[in-house]
C-alpha distance (Angstrom), angle and dihedral (degrees) to the residues before:
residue distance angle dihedral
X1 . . .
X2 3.61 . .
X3 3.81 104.3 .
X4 3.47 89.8 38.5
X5 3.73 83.1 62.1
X6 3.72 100.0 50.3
X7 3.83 90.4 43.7
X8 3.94 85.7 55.9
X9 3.55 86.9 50.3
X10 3.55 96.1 46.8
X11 3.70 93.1 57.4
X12 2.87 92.4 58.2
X13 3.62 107.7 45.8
X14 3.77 82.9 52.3
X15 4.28 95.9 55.1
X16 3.64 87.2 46.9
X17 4.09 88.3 60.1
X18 3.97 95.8 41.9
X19 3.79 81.8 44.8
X20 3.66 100.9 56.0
X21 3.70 95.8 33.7
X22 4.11 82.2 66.0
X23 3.53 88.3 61.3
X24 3.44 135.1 126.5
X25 3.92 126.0 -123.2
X26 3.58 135.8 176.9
X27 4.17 92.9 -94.2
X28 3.85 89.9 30.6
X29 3.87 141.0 65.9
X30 3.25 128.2 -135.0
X31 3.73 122.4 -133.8
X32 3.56 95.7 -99.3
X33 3.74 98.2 46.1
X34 3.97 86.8 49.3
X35 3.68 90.1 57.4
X36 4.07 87.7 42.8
X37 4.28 92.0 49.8
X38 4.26 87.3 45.8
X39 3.56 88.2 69.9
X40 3.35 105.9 27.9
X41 4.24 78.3 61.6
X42 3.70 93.5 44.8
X43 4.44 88.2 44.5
X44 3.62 82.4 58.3
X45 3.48 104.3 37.3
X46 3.89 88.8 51.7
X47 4.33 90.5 53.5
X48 3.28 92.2 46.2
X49 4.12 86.3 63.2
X50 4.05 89.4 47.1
X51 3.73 89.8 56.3
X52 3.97 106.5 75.9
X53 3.73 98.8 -164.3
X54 3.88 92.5 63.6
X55 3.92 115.6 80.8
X56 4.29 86.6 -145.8
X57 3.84 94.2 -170.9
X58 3.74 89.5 70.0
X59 3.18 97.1 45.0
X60 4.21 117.9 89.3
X61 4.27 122.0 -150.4
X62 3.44 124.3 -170.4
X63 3.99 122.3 163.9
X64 3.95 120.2 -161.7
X65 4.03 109.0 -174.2
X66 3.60 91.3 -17.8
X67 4.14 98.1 -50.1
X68 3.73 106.7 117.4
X69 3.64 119.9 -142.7
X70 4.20 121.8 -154.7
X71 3.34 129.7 -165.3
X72 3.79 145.4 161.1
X73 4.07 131.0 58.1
X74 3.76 135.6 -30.1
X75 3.74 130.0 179.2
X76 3.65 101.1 -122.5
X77 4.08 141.2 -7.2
X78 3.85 92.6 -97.7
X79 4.23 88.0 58.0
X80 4.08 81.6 45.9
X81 4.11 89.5 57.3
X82 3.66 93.1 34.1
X83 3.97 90.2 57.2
X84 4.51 96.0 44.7
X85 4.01 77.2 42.6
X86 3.77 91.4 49.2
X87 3.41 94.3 44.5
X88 3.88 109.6 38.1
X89 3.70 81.2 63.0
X90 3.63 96.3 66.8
X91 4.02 116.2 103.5
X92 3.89 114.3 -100.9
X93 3.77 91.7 20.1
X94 3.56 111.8 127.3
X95 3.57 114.8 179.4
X96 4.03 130.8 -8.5
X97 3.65 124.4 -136.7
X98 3.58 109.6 -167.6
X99 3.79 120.7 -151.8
X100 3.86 97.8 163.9
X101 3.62 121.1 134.9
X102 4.04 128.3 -147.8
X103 3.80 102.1 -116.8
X104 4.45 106.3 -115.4
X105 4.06 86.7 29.5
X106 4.10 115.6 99.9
């Protein structure tokens, strides 16, 4: 009975470390919220080719815990506001932070 016992507790000890190393934290996703910011990118990604005035290949998404990021060039400020309007509008996006840069401009 007694090495059935430790095994048991074994287990255990060991899903408690695979379960906490899935975790979230404050600088890291968890599993779940990775799977949630993939499409959230991809949602994005995808309106950005519906809206004809934005050149979407040069135009960088990443989403951390449901904040998306863009970077890279547009043409002018009104394709800048047209692609934070574009994608704050998204489901599951929370906020935009908007890093792009208008191509000629330093």
């Amino acid at each position: 009975m007694k090495p059935f016992h430790r095994l048991t507790l074994l287990s255990i000890a060991i899903l408690l470390v695979f379960a906490l190393g899935c975790a979230a934290t404050s600088t890291r996703e968890g599993t779940g919220e990775y799977v949630d910011d993939a499409a959230i990118t991809a949602k994005v990604k995808a309106e950005f080719l519906k809206e004809l005035s934005l050149k979407s290949t040069e135009i960088t998404v990443e989403t951390f815990k449901g904040v998306v990021q863009l970077s890279g060039f547009v043409s002018s400020h009104d394709e800048m506001i047209t692609a934070v309007v574009v994608a704050r509008h998204v489901g599951g996006v929370k906020d935009v932070h908007n890093d792009t840069r208008i191509k000629g401009q330093q």
